[in-house]
Every structure is written in C-alpha cells, then in structure tokens.
C-alpha positions in Angstrom: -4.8 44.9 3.1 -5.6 48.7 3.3 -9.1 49.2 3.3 -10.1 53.6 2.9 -11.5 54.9 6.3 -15.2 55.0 6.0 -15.4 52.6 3.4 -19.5 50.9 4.0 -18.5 47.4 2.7 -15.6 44.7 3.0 -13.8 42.6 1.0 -16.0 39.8 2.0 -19.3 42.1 0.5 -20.6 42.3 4.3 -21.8 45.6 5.5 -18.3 47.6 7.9 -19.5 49.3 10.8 -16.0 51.9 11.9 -16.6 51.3 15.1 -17.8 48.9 17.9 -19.8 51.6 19.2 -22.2 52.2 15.8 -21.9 48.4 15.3 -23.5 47.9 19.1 -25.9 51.0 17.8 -27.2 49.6 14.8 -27.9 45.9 16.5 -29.8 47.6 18.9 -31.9 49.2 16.5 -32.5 46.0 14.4 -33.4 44.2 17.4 -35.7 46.7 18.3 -37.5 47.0 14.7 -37.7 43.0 13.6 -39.1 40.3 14.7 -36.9 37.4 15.9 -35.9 35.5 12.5 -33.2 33.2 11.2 -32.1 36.6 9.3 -32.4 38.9 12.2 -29.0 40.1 13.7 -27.8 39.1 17.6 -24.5 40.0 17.5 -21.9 42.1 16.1 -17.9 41.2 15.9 -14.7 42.6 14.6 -13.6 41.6 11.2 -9.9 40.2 11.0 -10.3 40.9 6.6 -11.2 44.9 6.8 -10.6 45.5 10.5 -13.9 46.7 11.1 -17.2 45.9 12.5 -20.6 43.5 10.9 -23.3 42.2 12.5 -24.1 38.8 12.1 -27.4 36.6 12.7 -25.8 33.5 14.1 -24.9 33.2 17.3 -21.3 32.8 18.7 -19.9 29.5 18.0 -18.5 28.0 21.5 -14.5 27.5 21.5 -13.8 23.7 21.7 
C-alpha cells in the first residue's frame, strides 16, 4: 500500500505522525498538558499499515 507523504491519517483512521521524532514530540506534549487517564497517550510506535508513526494510550504488551 502507498500511502502520499504527509498524509495526517491511516488506513486504520489513527492519527500518522512522519516521523519518530514528531511522534516522540507530540507524546511529550500530551503528557505534559493531561492529566493521567485511560485515554491519555504513553507511548508512540511505528505502524506496519501506513509505515508511519501514532501514539497509543495502552501500554506495550509484553512478548510471550
């Protein structure tokens, strides 16, 4: 799948970040303006669908 180069959204409707370095940006910033919550990011990872960055609010799952 070829997704355009600075398309804001991925085939799976989450919000792409282009790079790790804005994803790592924009976490910090959220962290900084919320309160802890169940829909408050703590992480950010690379998407295998659109190949770039989201945040997510769950932590990482441990590999079993």
């Amino acid at each position: 799948m070829t997704i355009a180069l600075g398309a804001r959204t991925c085939p799976t409707g989450k919000r792409r970040y282009d790079s790790y370095c804005e994803a790592r940006a924009v976490l910090r910033k959220a962290k900084r303006r919320r309160s802890p919550g169940p829909m408050c990011p703590v992480r950010f990872y690379r998407c295998s669908v659109c190949e770039g960055w989201h945040l997510s609010s769950t932590k990482e799952r441990k590999a079993e």
